[in-house]
C-alpha positions as CSV (number, residue, x, y, z in Angstrom):
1,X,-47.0,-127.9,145.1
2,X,-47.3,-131.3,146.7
3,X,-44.0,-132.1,149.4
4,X,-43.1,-134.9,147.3
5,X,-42.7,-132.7,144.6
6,X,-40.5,-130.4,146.2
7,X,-38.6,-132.5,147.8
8,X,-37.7,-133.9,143.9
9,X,-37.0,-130.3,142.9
10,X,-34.8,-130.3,145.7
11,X,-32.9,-133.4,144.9
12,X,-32.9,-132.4,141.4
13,X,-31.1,-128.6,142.4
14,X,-28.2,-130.7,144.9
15,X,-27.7,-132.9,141.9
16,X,-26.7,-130.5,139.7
17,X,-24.8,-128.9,141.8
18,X,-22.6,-131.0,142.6
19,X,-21.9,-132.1,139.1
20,X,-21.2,-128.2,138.7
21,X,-18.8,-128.8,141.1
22,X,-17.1,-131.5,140.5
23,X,-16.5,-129.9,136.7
24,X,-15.1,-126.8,137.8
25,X,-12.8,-128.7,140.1
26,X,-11.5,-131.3,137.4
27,X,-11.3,-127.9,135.2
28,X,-9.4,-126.1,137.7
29,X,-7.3,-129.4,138.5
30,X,-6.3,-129.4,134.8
31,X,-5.6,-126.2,134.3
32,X,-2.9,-126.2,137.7
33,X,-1.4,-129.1,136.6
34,X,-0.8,-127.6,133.2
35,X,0.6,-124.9,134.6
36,X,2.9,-126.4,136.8
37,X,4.8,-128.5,133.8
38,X,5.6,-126.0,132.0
39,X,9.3,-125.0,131.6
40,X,10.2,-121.6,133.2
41,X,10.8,-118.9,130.7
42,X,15.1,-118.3,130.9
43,X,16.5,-115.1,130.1
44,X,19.4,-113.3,129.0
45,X,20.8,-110.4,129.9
46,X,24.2,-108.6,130.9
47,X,25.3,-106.7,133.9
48,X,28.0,-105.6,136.5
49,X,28.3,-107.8,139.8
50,X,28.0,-105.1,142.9
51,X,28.3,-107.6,145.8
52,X,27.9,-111.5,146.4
53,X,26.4,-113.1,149.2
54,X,27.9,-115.0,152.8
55,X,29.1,-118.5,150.7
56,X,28.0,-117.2,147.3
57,X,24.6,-118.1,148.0
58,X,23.4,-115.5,145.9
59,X,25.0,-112.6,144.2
60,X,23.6,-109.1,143.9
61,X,23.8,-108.0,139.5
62,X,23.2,-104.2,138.3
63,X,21.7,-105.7,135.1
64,X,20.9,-103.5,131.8
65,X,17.3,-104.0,130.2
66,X,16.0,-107.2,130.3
67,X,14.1,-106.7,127.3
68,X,10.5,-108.4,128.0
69,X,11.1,-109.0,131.8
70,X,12.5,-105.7,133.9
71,X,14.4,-102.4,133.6
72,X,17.9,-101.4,134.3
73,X,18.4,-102.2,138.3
74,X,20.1,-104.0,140.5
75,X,18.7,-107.4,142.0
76,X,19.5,-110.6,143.8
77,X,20.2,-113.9,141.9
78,X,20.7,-117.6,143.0
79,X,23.2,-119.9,141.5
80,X,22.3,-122.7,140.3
81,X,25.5,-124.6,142.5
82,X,28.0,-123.5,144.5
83,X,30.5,-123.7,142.5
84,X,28.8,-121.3,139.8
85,X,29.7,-118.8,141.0
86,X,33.7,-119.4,141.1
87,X,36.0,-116.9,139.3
88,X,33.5,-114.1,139.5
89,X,34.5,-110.8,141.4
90,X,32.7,-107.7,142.4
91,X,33.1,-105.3,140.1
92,X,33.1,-108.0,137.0
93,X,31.1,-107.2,134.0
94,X,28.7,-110.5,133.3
95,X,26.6,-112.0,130.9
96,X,24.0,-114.3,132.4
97,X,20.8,-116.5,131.7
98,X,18.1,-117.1,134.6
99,X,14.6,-118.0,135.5
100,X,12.2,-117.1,137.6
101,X,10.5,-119.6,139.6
102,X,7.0,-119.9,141.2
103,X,8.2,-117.8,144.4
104,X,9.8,-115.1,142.6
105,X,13.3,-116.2,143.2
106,X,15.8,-115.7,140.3
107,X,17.9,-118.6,139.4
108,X,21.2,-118.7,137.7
109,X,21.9,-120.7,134.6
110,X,24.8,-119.5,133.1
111,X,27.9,-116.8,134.1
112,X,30.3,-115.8,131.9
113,X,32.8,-112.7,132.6
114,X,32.6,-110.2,129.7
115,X,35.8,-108.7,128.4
């Protein structure tokens, strides 16, 4: 094979590759930013506050089933405010709606005391 010729070949093997490239990176691109828009799954579930956080900034739930999502346990959530929070006591029996976002933390969208 003649060095013209292989240096073709050559040219011809980079080529491709970096079209291969470039696809998988506008695929993978797509696919992120797909990801990224969608809206965060919210769930519902019911549960007994056990302690709240310095300022409320979070409050610790002993939640039933969360059918779909996690066992009976107890876990941290975030309000979505401050002021979210207000009215709720340790030892209050809740029902609640969350999400979870990218970094695991659980977000608050709703409170209500349970009678």
């Amino acid at each position: 094979m003649s060095r013209s010729m292989c240096s073709r070949l050559g040219a011809v093997h980079l080529a491709r590759s970096l079209l291969l490239g470039a696809a998988i990176a506008t695929s993978l691109t797509v696919a992120c930013s797909k990801a990224s828009t969608a809206a965060p799954r919210v769930h519902h579930a019911t549960g007994a506050v056990r302690s709240l956080g310095p300022g409320r900034a979070y409050v610790n739930i002993a939640h039933d089933d969360i059918p779909g999502y996690m066992s009976a346990m107890t876990m941290s959530f975030e309000p979505q405010g401050p002021s979210q929070l207000d009215g709720i006591e340790v030892g209050d029996r809740i029902a609640f709606d969350f999400y979870e976002t990218e970094d695991a933390r659980r977000v608050l969208t709703r409170v209500e005391k349970r009678r």
